[in-house]
C-alpha positions as CSV (number, residue, x, y, z in Angstrom):
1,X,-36.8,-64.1,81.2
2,X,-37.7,-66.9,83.7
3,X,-39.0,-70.3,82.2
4,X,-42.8,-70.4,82.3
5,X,-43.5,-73.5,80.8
6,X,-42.1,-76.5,81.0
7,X,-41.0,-76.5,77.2
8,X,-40.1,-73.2,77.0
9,X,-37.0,-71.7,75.4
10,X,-37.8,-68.4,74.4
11,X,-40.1,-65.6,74.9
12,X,-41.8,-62.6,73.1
13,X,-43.0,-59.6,75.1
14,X,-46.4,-58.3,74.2
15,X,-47.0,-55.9,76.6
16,X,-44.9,-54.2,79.1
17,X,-47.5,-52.9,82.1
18,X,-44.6,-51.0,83.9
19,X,-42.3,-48.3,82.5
20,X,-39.3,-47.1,83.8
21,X,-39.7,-45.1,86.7
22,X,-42.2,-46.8,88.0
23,X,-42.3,-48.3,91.2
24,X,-43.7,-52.2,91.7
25,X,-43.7,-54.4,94.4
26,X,-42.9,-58.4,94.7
27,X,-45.4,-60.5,92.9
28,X,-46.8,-57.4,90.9
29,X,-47.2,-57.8,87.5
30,X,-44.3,-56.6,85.0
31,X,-45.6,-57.9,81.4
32,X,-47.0,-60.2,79.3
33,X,-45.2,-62.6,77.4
34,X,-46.1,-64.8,74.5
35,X,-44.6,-68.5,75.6
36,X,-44.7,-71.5,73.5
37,X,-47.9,-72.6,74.9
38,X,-50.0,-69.3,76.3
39,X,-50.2,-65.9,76.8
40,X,-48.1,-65.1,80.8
41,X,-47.8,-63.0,82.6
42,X,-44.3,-61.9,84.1
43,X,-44.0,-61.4,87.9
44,X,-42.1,-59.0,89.7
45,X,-39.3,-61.5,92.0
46,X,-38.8,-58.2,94.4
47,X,-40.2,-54.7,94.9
48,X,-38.0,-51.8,93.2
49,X,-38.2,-49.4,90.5
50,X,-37.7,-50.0,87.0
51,X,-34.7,-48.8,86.3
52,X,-34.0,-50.3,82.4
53,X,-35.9,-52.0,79.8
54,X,-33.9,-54.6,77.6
55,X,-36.1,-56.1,75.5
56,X,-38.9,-54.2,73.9
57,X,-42.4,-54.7,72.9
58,X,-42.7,-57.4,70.3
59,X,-38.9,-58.6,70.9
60,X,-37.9,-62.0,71.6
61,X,-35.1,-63.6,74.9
62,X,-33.7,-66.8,75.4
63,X,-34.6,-67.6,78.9
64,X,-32.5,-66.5,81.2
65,X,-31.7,-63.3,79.4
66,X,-32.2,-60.1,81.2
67,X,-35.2,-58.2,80.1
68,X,-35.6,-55.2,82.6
69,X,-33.4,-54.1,85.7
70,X,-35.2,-53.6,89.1
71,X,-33.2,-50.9,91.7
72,X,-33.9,-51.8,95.1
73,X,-34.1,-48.8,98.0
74,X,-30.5,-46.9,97.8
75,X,-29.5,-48.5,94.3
76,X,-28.7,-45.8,91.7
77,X,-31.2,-46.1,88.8
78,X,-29.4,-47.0,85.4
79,X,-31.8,-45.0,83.6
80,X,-34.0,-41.8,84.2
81,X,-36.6,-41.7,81.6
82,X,-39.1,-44.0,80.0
83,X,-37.6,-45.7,77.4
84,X,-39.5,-46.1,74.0
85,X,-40.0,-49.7,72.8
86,X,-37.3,-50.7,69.8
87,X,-40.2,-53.0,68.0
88,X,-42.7,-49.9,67.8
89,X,-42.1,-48.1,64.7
90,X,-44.5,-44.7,63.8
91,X,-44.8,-43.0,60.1
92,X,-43.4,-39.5,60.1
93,X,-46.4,-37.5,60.6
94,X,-46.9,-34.3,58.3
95,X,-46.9,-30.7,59.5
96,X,-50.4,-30.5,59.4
97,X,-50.9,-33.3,61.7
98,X,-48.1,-33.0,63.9
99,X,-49.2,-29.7,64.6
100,X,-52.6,-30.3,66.3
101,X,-51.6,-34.0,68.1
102,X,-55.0,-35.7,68.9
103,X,-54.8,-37.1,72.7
104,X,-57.0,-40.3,72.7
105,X,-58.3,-41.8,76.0
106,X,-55.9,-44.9,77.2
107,X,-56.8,-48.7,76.1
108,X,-57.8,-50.9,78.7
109,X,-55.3,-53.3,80.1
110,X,-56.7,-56.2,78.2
111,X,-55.4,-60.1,77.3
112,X,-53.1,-60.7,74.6
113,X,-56.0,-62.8,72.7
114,X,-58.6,-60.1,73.4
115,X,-56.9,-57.5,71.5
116,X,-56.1,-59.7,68.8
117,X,-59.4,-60.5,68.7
118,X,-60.4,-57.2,68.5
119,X,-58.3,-56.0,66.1
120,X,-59.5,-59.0,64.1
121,X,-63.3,-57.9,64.3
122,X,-62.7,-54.1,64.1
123,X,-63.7,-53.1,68.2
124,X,-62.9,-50.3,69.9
125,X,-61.9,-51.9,73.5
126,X,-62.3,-48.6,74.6
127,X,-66.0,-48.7,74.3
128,X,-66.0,-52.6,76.0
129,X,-66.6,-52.8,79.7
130,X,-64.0,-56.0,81.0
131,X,-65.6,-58.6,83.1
132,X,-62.8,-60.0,84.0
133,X,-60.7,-58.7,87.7
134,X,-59.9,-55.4,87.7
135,X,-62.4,-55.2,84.5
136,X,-59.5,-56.7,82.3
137,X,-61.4,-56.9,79.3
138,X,-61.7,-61.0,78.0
139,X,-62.1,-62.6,74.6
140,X,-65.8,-63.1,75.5
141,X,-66.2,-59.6,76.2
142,X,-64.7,-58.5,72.5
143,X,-66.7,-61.2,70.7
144,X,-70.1,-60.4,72.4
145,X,-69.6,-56.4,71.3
146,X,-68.5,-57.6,68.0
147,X,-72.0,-59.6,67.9
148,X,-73.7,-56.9,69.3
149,X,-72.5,-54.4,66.7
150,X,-73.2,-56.6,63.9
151,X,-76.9,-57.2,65.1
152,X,-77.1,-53.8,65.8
153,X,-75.9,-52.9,61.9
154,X,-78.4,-52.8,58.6
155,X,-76.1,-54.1,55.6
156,X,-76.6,-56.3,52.6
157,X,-75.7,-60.0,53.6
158,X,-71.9,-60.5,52.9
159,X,-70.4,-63.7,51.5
160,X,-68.3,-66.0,53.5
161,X,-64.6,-65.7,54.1
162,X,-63.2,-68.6,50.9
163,X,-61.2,-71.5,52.8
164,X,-57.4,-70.6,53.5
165,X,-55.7,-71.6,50.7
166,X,-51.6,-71.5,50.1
167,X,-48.9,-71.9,53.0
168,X,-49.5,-70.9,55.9
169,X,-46.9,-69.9,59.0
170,X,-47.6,-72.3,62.4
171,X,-48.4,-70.4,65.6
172,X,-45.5,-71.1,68.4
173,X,-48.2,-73.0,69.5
174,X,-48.4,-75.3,67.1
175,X,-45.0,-75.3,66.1
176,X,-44.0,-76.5,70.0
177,X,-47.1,-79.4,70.0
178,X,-46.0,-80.3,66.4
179,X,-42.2,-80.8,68.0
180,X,-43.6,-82.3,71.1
181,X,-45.7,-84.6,69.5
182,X,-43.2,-85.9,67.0
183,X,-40.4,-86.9,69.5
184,X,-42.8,-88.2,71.9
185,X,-44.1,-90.5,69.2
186,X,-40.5,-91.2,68.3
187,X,-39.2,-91.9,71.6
188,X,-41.6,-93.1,74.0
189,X,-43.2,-97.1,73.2
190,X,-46.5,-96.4,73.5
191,X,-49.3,-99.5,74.0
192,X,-52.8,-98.5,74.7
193,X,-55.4,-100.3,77.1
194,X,-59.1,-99.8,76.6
195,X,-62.2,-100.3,78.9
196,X,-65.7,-100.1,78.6
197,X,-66.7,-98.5,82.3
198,X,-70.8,-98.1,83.1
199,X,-71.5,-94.9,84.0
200,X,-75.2,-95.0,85.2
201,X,-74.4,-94.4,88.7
202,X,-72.2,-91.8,88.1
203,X,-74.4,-89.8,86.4
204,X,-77.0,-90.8,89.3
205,X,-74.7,-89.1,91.6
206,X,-74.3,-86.1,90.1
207,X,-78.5,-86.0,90.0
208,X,-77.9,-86.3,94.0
209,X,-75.6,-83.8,94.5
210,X,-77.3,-81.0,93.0
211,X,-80.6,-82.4,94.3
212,X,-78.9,-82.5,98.3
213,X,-76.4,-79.6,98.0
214,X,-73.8,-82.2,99.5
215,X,-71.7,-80.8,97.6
216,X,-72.6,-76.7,96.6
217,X,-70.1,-76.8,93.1
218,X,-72.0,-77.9,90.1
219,X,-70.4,-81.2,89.7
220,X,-69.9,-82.2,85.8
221,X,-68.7,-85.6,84.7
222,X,-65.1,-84.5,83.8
223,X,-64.6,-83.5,87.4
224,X,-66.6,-86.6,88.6
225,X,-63.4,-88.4,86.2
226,X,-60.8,-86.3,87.7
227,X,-61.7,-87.2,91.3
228,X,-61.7,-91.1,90.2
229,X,-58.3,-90.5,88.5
230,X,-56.8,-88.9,91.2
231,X,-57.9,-91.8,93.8
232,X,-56.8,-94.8,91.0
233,X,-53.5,-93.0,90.5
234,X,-52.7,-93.2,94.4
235,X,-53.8,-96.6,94.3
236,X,-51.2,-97.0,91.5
237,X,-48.8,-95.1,91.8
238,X,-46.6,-96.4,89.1
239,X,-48.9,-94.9,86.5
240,X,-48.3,-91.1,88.3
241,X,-44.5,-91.9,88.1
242,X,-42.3,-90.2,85.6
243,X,-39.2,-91.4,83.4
244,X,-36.2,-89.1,84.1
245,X,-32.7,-90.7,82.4
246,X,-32.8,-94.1,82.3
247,X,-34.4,-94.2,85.9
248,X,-38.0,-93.6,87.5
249,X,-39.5,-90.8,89.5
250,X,-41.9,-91.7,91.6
251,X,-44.2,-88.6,92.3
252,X,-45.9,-87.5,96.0
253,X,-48.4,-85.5,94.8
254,X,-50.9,-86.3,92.1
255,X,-50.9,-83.4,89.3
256,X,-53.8,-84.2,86.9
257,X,-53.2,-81.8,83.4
258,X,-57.0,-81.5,81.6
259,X,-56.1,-81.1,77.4
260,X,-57.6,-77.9,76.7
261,X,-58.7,-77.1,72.8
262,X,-58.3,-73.3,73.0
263,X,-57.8,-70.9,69.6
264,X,-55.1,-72.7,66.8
265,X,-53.6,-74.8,69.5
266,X,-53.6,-77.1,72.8
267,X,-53.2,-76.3,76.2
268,X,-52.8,-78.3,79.4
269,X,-52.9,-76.7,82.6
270,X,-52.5,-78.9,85.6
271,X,-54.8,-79.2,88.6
272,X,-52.5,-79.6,91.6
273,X,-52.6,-82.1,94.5
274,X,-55.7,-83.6,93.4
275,X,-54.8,-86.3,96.0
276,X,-55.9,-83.9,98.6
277,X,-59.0,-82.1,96.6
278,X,-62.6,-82.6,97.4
279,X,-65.0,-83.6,95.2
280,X,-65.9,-80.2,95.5
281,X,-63.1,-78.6,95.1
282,X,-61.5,-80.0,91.8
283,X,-65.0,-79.3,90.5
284,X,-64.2,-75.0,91.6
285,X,-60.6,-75.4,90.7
286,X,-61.4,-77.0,87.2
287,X,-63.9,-74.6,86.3
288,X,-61.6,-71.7,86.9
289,X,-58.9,-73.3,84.7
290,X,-61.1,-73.5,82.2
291,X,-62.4,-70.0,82.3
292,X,-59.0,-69.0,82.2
293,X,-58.0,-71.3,79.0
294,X,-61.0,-69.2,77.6
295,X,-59.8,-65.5,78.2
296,X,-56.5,-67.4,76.6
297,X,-53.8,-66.3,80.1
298,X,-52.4,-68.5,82.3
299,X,-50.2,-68.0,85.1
300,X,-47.1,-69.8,84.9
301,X,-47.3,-72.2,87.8
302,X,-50.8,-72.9,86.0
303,X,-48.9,-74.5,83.3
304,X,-46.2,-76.5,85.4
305,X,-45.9,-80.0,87.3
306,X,-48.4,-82.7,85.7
307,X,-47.6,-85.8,86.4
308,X,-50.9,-87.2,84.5
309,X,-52.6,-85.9,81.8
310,X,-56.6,-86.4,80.8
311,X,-58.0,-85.9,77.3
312,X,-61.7,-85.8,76.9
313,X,-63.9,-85.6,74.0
314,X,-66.7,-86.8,75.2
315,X,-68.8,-83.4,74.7
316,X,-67.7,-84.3,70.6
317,X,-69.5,-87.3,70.5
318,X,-66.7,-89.3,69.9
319,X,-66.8,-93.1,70.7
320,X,-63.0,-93.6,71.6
321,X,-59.6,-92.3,70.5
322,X,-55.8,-92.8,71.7
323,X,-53.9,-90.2,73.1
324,X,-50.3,-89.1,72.5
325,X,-48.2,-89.1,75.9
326,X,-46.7,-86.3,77.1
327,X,-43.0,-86.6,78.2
328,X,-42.5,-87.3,80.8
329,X,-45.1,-88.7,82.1
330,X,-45.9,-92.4,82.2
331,X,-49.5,-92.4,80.5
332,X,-52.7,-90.1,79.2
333,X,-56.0,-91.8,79.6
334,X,-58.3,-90.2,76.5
335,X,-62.1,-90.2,77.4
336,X,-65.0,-91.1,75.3
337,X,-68.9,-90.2,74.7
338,X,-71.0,-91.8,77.8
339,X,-73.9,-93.1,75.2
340,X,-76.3,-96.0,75.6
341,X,-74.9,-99.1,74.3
342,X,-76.5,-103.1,75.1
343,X,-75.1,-104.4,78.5
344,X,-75.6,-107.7,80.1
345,X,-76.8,-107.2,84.1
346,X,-77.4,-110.5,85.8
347,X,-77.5,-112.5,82.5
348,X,-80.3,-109.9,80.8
349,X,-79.3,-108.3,78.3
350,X,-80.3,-104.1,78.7
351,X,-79.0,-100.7,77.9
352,X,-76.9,-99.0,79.9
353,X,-74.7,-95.4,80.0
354,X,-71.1,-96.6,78.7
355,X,-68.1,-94.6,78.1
356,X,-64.6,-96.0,76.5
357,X,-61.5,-95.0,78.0
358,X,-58.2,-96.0,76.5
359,X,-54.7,-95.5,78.4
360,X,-51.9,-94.5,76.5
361,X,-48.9,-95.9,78.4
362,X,-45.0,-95.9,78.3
363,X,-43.5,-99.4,77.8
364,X,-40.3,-98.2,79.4
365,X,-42.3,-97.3,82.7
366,X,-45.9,-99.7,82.5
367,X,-46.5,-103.4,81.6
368,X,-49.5,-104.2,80.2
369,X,-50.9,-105.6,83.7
370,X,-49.8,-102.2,85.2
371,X,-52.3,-100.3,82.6
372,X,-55.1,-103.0,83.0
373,X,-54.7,-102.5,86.8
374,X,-55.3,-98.6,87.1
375,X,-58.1,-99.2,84.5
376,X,-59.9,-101.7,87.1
377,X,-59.4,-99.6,89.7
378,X,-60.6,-96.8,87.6
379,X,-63.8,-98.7,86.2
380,X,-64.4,-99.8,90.3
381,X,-64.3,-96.4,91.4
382,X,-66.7,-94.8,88.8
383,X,-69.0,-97.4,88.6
384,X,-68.7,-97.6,92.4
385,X,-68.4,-94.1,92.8
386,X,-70.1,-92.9,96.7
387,X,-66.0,-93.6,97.3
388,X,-65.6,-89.7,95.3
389,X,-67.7,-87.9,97.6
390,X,-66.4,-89.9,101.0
391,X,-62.7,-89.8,99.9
């Protein structure tokens, strides 16, 4: 069971895709397994054949713990037929019905949150085309033919589901953030710095860009943030360092993790080298992260690295908030609604497109100047910001 998050300390397997016997080369897909943050999927290290399964469908491994055996070429296989899952456990069928055994047509490969999803809303993925690759059949996919079939339905209107009321067991999801978040809070000294950054010519470039084709992504103004985060963080780079025992981790590359609101949880995956990303290309590499938080699977180098972390809720129409650092980086910078607000321009007052931002910083790592500075050089950038497209 190899660590796929950074927090992670166990795994379940949902799914195993290969059975023993078969035969699966490096980088092919074994399983998928439910981590503390997201549904992963486990990668073959080396081709072989799959010689044992350890840990059945629905069981749960320490990391590190072996969960299947691979035989390379000339290694004698350990087991010669499939094994049936341990978790899966049938109801002794009568004569009747074991005597006639009904042979159904296989269930699409499909994501973990797809076929809960399903199950959930009473579809058949068998009858559900996938839109993801290799047609793997998405959470989008179930809840458009769940729509579909309700449209398509005539029956009496049916009263709302009452409020949840009672306990009610935490996710591993939200039992990790809940842990996360409470020593994070307990151990790191967080101070928060908050500026007000004018964002009319931001927006005005993004109006340009689609308008020229400069740049052939559509641009939004979360990637138009991540581009100015990325340059301000080179710029100051104690704000992309790290605390690691008592000392301070400088780090080369700049790895910017976008908060993601997914399904009874959080994630964060991280956009890598961000120092070396177009304009254009953290807009294409954004977007596919967020398509993936949406069909809930992440691979686990998707997950891995961030040295920074942004939280926006701007699109909630939320003025300004403070955001909870994530160890062990040095800050989080949460993002607020652009909205028109009173400015003063060469001694007139006017309105003008503001949005707050408010950095969340580590006292052991940042001073209060330190935060201030990456904010001005933040606030220069996007009010400045033909440096995002030239950079």
């Amino acid at each position: 069971m190899p660590k796929l998050t950074d927090t992670m300390e166990e795994g379940t397997i949902v799914r195993w895709l290969k059975r023993v016997g078969d035969r699966v080369t490096a980088g092919e897909i074994l399983a998928e397994v439910e981590t503390d943050k997201a549904d992963m999927e486990l990668e073959a290290a080396g081709a072989g054949t799959v010689t044992e399964i350890r840990v059945a469908e629905g069981e749960t491994a320490r990391v590190g713990a072996i969960v299947a055996i691979l035989s390379g070429p000339g290694e004698q296989n350990v087991a010669k037929t499939p094994a049936r899952p341990k978790a899966v456990v049938e109801p002794i069928a009568s004569a009747a019905e074991s005597a006639d055994p009904v042979v159904e047509s296989p269930t699409p490969q499909a994501t973990p949150l797809a076929r809960r999803v399903a199950q959930q809303s009473g579809v058949d993925l068998r009858t559900i085309a996938g839109a993801g690759q290799h047609g793997r059949v998405q959470k989008r996919d179930v809840t458009a033919a769940a729509r579909s079939t309700t449209a398509a339905a005539v029956s009496p209107p049916v009263q709302s589901a009452p409020p949840p009321t009672g306990r009610v067991e935490l996710s591993k999801m939200r039992q990790t953030i809940a842990r996360r978040m409470t020593e994070a809070m307990r151990d790191i000294p967080h101070f928060y710095v908050t500026n007000e950054i004018d964002m009319g010519e931001a927006l005005r470039l993004r109006v340009a860009l689609r308008e020229t084709g400069v740049v052939t992504e559509s641009v939004s103004v979360t990637h138009v943030i991540i581009k100015a985060v990325a340059i301000a963080l080179q710029r100051q780079p104690r704000v992309n360092a790290s605390w690691a025992d008592n000392a301070l981790q400088f780090n080369d590359a700049v790895n910017i993790g976008i908060a993601t609101a997914v399904e009874d949880g959080l994630l964060v995956p991280v956009l890598k080298g961000c120092e070396r990303l177009t304009l254009g290309q953290i807009a294409s590499a954004a977007r596919a992260l967020n398509e993936k938080a949406r069909g809930g699977f992440f691979a686990a180098e998707e997950m891995l690295g961030a040295t920074f972390t942004i939280s926006n809720l701007g699109m909630r129409d939320v003025d300004d908030f403070t955001g909870v650092i994530n160890p062990p980086q040095a800050a989080i910078l949460a993002v607020g609604a652009i909205k028109e607000r009173p400015v003063v321009r060469d001694g007139k007052l006017t309105v003008g497109q503001t949005m707050r931002v408010t950095l969340s910083c580590d006292h052991r790592i940042l001073n209060g100047v330190e935060g201030a500075q990456f904010l001005e050089e933040l606030k220069r950038l996007l009010e400045n910001p033909v440096a995002l497209v030239i950079a």
